[in-house]
HTML snippet that shows the backbone in 3Dmol.js (N, CA, C, O; Angstrom):
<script src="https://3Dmol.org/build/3Dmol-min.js"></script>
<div id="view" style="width:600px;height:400px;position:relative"></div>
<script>
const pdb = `
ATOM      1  N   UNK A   1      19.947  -6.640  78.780  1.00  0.00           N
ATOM      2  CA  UNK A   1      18.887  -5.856  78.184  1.00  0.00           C
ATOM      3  C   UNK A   1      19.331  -4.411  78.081  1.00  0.00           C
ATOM      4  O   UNK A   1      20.189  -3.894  78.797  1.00  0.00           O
ATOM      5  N   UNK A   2      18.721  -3.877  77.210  1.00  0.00           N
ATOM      6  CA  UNK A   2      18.639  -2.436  77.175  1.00  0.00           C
ATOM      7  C   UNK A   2      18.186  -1.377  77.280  1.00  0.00           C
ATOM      8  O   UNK A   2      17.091  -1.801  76.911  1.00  0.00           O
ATOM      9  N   UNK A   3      17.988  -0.299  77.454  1.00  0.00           N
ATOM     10  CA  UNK A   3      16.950   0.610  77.719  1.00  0.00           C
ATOM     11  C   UNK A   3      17.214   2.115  76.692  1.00  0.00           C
ATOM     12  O   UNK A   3      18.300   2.695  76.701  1.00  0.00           O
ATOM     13  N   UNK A   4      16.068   2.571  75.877  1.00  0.00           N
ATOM     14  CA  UNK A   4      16.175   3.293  75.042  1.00  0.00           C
ATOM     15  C   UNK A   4      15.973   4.826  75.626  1.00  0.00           C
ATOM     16  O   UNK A   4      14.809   5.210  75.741  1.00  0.00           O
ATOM     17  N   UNK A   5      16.728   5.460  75.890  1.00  0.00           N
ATOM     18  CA  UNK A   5      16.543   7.289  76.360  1.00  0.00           C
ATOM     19  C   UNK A   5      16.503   8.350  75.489  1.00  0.00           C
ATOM     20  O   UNK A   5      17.407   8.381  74.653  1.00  0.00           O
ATOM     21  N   UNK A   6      15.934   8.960  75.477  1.00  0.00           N
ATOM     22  CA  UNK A   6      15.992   9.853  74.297  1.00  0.00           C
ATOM     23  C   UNK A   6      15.860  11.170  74.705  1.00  0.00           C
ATOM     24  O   UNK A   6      15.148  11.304  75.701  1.00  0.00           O
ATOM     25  N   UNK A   7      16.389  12.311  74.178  1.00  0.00           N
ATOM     26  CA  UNK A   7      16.553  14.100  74.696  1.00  0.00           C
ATOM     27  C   UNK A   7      16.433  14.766  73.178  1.00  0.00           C
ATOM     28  O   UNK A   7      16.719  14.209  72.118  1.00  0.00           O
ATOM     29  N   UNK A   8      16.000  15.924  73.343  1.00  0.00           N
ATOM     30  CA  UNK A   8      15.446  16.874  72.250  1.00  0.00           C
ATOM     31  C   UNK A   8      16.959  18.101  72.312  1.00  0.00           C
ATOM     32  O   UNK A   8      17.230  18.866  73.237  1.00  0.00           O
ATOM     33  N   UNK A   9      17.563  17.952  71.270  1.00  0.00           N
ATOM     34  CA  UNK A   9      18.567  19.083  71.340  1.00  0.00           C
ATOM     35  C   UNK A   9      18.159  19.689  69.563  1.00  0.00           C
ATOM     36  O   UNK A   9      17.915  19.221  68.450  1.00  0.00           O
ATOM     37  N   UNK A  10      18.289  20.920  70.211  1.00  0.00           N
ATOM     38  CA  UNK A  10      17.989  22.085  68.825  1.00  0.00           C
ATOM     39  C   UNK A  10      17.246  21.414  67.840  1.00  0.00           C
ATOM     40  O   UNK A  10      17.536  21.111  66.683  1.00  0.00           O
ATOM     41  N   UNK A  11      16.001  21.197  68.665  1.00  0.00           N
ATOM     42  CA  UNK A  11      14.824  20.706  67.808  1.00  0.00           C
ATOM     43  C   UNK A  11      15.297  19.050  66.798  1.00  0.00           C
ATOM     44  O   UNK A  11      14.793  18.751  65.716  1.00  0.00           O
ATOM     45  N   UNK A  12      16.121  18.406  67.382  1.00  0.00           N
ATOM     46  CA  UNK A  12      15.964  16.751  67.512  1.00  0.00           C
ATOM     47  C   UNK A  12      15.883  16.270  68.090  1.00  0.00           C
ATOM     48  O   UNK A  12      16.124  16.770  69.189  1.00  0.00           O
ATOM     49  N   UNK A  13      15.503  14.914  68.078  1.00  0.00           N
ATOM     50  CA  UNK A  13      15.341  14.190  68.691  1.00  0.00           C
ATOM     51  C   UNK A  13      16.312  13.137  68.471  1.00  0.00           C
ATOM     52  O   UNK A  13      16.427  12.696  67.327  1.00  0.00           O
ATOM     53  N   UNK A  14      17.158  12.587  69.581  1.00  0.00           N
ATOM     54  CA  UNK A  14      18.005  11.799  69.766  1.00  0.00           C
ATOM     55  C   UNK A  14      17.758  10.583  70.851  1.00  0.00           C
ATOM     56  O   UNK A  14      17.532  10.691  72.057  1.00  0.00           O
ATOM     57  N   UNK A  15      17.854   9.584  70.177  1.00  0.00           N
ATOM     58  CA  UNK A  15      17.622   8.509  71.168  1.00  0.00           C
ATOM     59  C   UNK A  15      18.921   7.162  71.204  1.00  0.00           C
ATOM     60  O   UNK A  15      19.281   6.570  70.186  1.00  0.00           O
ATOM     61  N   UNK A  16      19.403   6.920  72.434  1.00  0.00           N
ATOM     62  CA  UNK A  16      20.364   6.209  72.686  1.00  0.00           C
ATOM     63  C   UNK A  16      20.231   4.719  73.375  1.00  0.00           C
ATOM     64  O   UNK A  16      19.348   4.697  74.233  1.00  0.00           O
ATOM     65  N   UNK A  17      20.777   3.730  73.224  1.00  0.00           N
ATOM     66  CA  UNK A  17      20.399   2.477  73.956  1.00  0.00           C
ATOM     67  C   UNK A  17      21.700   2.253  74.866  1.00  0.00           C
ATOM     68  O   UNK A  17      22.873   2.274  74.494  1.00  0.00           O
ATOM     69  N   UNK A  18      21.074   1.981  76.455  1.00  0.00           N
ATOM     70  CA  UNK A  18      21.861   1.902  77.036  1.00  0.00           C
ATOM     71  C   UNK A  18      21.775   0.820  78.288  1.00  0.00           C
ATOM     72  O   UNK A  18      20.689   0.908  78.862  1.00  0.00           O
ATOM     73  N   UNK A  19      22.381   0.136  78.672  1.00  0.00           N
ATOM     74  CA  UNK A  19      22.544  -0.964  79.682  1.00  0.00           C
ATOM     75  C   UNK A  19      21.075  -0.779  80.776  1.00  0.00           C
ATOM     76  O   UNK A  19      20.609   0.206  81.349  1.00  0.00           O
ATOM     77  N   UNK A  20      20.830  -1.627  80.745  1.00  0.00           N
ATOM     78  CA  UNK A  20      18.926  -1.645  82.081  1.00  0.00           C
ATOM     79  C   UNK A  20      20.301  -0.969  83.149  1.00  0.00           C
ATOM     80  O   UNK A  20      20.356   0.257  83.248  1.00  0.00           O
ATOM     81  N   UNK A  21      21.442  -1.902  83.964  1.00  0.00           N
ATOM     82  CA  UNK A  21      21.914  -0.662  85.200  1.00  0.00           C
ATOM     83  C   UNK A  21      21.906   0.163  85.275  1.00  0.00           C
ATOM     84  O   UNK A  21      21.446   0.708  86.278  1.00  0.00           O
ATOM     85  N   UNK A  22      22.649   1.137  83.782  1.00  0.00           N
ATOM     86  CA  UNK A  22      23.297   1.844  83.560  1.00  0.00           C
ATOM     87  C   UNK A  22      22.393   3.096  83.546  1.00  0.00           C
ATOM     88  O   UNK A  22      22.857   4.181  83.899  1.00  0.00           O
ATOM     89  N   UNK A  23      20.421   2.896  82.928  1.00  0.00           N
ATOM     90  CA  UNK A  23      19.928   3.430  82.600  1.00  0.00           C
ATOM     91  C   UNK A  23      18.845   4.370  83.570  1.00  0.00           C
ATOM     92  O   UNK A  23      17.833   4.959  83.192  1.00  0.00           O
ATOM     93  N   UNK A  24      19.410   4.293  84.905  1.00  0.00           N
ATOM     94  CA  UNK A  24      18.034   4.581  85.579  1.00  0.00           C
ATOM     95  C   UNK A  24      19.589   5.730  86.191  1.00  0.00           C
ATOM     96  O   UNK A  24      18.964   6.474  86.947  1.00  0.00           O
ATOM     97  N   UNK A  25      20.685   6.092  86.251  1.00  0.00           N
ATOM     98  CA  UNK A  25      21.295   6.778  87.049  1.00  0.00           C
ATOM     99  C   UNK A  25      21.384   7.379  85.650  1.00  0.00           C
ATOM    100  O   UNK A  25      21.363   8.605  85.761  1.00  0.00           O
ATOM    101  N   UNK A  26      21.489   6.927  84.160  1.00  0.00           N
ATOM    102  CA  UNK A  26      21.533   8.396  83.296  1.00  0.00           C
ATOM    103  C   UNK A  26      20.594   9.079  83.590  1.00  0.00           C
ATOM    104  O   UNK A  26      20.851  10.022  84.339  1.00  0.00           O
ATOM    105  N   UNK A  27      19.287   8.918  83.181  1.00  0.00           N
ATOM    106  CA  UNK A  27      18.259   9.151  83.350  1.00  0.00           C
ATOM    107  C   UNK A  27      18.208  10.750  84.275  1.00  0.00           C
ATOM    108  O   UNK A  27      17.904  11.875  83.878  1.00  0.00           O
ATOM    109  N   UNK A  28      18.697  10.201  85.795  1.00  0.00           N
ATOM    110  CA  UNK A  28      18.691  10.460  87.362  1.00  0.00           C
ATOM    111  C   UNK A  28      19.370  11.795  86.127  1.00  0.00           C
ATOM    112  O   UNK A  28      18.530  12.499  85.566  1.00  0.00           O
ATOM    113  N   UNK A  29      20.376  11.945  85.919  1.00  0.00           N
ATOM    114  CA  UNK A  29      22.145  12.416  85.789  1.00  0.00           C
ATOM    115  C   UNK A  29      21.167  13.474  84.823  1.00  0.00           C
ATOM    116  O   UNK A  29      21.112  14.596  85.327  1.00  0.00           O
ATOM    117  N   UNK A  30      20.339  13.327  83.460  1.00  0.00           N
ATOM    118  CA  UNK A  30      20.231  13.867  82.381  1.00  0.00           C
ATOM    119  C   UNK A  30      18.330  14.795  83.271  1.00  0.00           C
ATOM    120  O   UNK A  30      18.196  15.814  82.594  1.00  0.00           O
ATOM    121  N   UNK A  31      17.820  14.775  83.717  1.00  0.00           N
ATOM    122  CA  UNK A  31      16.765  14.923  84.529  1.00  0.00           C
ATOM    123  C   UNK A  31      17.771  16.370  85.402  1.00  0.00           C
ATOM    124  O   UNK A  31      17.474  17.565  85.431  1.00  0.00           O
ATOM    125  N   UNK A  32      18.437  15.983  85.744  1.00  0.00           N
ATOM    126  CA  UNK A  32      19.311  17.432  86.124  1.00  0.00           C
ATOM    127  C   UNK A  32      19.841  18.463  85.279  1.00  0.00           C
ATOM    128  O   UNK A  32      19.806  19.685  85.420  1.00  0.00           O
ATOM    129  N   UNK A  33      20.217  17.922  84.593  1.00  0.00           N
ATOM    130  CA  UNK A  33      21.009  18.892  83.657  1.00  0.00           C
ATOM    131  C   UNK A  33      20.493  19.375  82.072  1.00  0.00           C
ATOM    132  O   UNK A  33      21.063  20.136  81.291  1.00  0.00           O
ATOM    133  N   UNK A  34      19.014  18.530  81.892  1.00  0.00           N
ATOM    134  CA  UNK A  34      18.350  19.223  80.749  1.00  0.00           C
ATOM    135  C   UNK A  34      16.798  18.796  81.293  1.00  0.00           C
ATOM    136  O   UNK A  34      16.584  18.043  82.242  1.00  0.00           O
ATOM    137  N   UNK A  35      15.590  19.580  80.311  1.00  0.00           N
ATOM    138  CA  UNK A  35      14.403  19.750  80.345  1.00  0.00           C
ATOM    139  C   UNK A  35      13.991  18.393  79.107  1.00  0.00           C
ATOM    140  O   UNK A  35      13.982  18.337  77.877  1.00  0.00           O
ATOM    141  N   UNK A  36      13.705  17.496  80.147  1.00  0.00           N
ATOM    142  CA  UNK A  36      13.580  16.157  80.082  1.00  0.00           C
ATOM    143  C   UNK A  36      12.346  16.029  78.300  1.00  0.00           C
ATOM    144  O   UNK A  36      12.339  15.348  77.275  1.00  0.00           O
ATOM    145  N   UNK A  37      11.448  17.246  78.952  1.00  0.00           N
ATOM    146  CA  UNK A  37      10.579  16.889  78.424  1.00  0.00           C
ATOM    147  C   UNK A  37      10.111  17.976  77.323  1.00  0.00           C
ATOM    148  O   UNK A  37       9.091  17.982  76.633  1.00  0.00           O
ATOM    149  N   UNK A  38      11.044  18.777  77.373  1.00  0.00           N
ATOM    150  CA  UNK A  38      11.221  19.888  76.274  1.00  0.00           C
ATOM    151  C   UNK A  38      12.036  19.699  75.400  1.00  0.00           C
ATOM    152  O   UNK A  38      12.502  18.575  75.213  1.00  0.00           O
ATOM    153  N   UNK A  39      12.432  20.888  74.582  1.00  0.00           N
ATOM    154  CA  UNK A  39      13.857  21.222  73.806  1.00  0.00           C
ATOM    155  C   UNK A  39      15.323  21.370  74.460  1.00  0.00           C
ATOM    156  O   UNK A  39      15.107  21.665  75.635  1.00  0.00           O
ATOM    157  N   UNK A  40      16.252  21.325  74.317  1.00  0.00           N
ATOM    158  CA  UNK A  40      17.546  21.987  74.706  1.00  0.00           C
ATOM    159  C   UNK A  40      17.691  22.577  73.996  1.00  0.00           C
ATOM    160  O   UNK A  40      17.224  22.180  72.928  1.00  0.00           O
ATOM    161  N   UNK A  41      18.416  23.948  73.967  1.00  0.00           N
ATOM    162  CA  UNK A  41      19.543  24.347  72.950  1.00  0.00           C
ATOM    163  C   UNK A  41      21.274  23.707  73.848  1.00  0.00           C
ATOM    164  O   UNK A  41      21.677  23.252  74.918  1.00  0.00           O
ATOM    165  N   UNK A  42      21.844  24.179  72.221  1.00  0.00           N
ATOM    166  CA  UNK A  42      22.958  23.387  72.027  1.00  0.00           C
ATOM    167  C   UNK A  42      23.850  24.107  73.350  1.00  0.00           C
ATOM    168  O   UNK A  42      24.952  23.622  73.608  1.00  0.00           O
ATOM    169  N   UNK A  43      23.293  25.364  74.233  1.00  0.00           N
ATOM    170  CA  UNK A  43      24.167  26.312  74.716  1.00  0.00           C
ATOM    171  C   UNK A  43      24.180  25.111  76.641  1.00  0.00           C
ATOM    172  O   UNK A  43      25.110  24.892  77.417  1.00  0.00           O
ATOM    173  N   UNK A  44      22.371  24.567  76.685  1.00  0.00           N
ATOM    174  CA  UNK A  44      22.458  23.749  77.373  1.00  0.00           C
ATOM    175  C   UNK A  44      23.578  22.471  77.187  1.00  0.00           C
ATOM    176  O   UNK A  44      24.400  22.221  78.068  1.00  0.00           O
ATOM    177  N   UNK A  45      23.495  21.761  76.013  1.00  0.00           N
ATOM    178  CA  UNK A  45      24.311  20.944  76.087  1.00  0.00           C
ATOM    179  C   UNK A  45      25.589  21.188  77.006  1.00  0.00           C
ATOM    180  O   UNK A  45      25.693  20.931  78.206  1.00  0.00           O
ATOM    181  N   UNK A  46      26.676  21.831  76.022  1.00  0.00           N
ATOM    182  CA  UNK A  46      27.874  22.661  76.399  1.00  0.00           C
ATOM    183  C   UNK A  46      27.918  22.843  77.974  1.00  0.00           C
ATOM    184  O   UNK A  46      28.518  22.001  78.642  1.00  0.00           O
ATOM    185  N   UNK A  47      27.452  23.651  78.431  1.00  0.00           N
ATOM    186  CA  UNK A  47      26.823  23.516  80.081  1.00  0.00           C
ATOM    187  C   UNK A  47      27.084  22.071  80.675  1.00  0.00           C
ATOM    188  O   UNK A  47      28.032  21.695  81.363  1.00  0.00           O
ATOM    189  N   UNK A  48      26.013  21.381  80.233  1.00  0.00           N
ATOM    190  CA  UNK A  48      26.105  20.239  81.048  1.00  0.00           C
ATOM    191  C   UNK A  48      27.585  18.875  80.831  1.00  0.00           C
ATOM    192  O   UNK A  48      27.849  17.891  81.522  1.00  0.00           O
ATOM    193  N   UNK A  49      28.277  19.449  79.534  1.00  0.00           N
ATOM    194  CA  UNK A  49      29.312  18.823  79.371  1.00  0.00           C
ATOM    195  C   UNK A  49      30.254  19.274  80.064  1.00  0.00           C
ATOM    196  O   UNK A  49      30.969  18.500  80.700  1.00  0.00           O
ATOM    197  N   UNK A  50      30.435  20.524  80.081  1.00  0.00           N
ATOM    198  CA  UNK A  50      31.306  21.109  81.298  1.00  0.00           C
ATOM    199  C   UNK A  50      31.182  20.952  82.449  1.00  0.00           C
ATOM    200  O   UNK A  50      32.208  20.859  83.122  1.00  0.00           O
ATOM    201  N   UNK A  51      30.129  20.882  82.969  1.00  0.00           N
ATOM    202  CA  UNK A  51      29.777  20.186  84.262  1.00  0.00           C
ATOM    203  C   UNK A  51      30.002  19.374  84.996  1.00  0.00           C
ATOM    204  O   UNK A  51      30.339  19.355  86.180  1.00  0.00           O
ATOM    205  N   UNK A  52      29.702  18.267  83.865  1.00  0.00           N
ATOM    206  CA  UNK A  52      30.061  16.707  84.204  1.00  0.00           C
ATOM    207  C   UNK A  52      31.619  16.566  83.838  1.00  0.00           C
ATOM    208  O   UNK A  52      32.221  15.670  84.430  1.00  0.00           O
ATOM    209  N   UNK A  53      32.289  17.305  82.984  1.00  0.00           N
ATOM    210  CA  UNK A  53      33.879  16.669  83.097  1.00  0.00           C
ATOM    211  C   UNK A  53      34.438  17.817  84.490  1.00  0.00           C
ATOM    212  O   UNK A  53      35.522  17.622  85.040  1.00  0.00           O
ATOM    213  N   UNK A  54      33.605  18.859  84.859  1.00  0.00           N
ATOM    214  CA  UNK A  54      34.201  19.368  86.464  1.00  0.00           C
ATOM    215  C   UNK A  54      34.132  18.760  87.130  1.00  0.00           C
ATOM    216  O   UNK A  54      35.119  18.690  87.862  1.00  0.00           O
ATOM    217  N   UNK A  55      33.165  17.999  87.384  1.00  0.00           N
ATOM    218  CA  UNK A  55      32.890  16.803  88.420  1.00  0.00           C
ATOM    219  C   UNK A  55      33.956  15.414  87.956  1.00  0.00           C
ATOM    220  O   UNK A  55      34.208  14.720  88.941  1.00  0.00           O
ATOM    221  N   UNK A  56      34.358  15.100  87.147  1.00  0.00           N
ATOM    222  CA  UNK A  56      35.028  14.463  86.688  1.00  0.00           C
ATOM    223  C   UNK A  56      36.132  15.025  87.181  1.00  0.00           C
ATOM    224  O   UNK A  56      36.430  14.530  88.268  1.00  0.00           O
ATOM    225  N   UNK A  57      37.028  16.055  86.733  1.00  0.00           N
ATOM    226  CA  UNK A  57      37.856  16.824  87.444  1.00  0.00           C
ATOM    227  C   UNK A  57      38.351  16.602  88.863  1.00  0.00           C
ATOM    228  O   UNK A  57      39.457  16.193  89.216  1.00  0.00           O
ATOM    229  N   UNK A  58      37.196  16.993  89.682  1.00  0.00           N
ATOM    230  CA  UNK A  58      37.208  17.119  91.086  1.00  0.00           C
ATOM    231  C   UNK A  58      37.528  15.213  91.485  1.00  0.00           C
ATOM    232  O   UNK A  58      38.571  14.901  92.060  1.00  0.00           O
ATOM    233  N   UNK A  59      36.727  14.387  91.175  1.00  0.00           N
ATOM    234  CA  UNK A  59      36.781  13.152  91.239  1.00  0.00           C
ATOM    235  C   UNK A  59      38.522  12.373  90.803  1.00  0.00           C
ATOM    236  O   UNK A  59      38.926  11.426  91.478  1.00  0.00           O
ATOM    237  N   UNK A  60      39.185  12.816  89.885  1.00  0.00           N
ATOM    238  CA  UNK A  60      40.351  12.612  89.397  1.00  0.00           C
ATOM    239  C   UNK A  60      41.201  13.150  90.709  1.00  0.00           C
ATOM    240  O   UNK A  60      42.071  12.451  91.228  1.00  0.00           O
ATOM    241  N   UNK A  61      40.959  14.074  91.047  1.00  0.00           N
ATOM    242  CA  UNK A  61      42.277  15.140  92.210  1.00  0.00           C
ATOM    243  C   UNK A  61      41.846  14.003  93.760  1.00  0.00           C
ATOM    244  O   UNK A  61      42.688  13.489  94.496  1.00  0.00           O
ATOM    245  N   UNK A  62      40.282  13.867  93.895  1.00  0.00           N
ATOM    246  CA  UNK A  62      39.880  12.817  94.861  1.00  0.00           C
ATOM    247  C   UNK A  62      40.929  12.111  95.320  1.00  0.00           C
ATOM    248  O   UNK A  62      41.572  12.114  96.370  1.00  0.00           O
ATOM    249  N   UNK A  63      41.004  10.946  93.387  1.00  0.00           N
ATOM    250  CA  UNK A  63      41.210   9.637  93.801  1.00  0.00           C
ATOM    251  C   UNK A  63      43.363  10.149  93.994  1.00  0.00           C
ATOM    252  O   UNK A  63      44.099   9.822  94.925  1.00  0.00           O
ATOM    253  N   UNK A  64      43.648  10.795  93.023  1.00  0.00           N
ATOM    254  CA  UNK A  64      45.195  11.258  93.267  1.00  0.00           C
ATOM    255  C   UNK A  64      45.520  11.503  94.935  1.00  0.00           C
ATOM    256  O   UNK A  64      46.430  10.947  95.550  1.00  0.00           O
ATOM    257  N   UNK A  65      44.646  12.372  95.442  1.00  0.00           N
ATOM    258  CA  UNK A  65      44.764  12.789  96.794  1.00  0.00           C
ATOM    259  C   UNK A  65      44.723  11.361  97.804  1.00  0.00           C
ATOM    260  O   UNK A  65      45.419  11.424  98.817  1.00  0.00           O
ATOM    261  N   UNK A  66      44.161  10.447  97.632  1.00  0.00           N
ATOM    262  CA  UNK A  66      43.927   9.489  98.603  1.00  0.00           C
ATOM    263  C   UNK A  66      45.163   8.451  97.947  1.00  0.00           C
ATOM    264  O   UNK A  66      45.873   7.796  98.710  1.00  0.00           O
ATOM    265  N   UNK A  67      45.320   8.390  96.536  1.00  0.00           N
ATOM    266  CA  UNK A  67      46.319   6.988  96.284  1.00  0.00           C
ATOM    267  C   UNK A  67      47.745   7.474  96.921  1.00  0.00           C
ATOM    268  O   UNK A  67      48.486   6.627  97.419  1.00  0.00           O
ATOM    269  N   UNK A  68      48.164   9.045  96.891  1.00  0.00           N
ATOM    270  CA  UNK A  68      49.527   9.679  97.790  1.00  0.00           C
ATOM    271  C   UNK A  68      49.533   9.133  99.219  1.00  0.00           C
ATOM    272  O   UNK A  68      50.421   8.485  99.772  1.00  0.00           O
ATOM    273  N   UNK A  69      48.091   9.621  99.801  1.00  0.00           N
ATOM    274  CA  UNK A  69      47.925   9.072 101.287  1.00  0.00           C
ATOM    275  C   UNK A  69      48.258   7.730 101.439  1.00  0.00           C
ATOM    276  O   UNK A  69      49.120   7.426 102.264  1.00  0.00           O
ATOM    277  N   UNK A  70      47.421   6.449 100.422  1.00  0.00           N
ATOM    278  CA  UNK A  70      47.816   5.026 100.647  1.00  0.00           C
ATOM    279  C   UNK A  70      49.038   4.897 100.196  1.00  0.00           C
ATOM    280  O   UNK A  70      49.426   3.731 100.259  1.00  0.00           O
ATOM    281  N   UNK A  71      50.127   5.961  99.580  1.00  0.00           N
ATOM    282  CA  UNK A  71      51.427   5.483  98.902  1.00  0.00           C
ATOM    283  C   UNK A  71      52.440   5.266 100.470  1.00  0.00           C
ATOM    284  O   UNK A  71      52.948   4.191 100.791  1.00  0.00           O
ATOM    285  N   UNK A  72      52.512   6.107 100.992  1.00  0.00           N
ATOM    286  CA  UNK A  72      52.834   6.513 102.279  1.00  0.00           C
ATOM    287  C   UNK A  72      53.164   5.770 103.592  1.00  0.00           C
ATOM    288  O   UNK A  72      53.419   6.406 104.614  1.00  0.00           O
TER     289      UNK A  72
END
`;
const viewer = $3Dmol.createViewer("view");
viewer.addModel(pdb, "pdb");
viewer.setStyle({}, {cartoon: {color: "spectrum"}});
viewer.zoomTo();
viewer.render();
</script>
C-alpha cells in the first residue's frame, strides 16, 4: 500500500506516494524541517536538503570509521 504526503513549496502544492513503512518516518523527517501546514519558500527547501545530505555525510564517515575498525 501506499500513502499520499503532500507539502506547500512557493505557493504549490505537491503531493507524493510513498510506501505505508516508509511513510510515517517521512512524515516524522518532513514535520522537522518544514511548516507542515503552511507554505515553504524555496530558501526552506535548500536548508533542509543540506541538512539531510550533512547527516548523510556524517553517517557515510560513521559507517567508513567502523568498516577500518572491522578491517583490522
Amino acid at each position: 500500500m501506499s500513502k499520499k504526503i503532500g507539502l506547500n513549496i512557493g505557493g504549490r502544492r505537491f503531493d507524493v506516494d510513498v510506501d505505508d513503512q516508509f511513510a510515517s518516518f517521512l512524515e516524522r523527517e518532513m514535520r522537522a524541517d518544514f511548516n507542515i501546514e503552511g507554505n515553504n519558500d524555496l530558501k526552506a527547501l535548500l536548508h533542509a536538503y543540506v541538512r539531510k545530505n550533512h547527516e548523510l555525510y556524517l553517517q557515510e564517515q560513521k559507517i567508513e570509521e567502523i568498516t577500518r575498525k572491522l578491517e583490522i
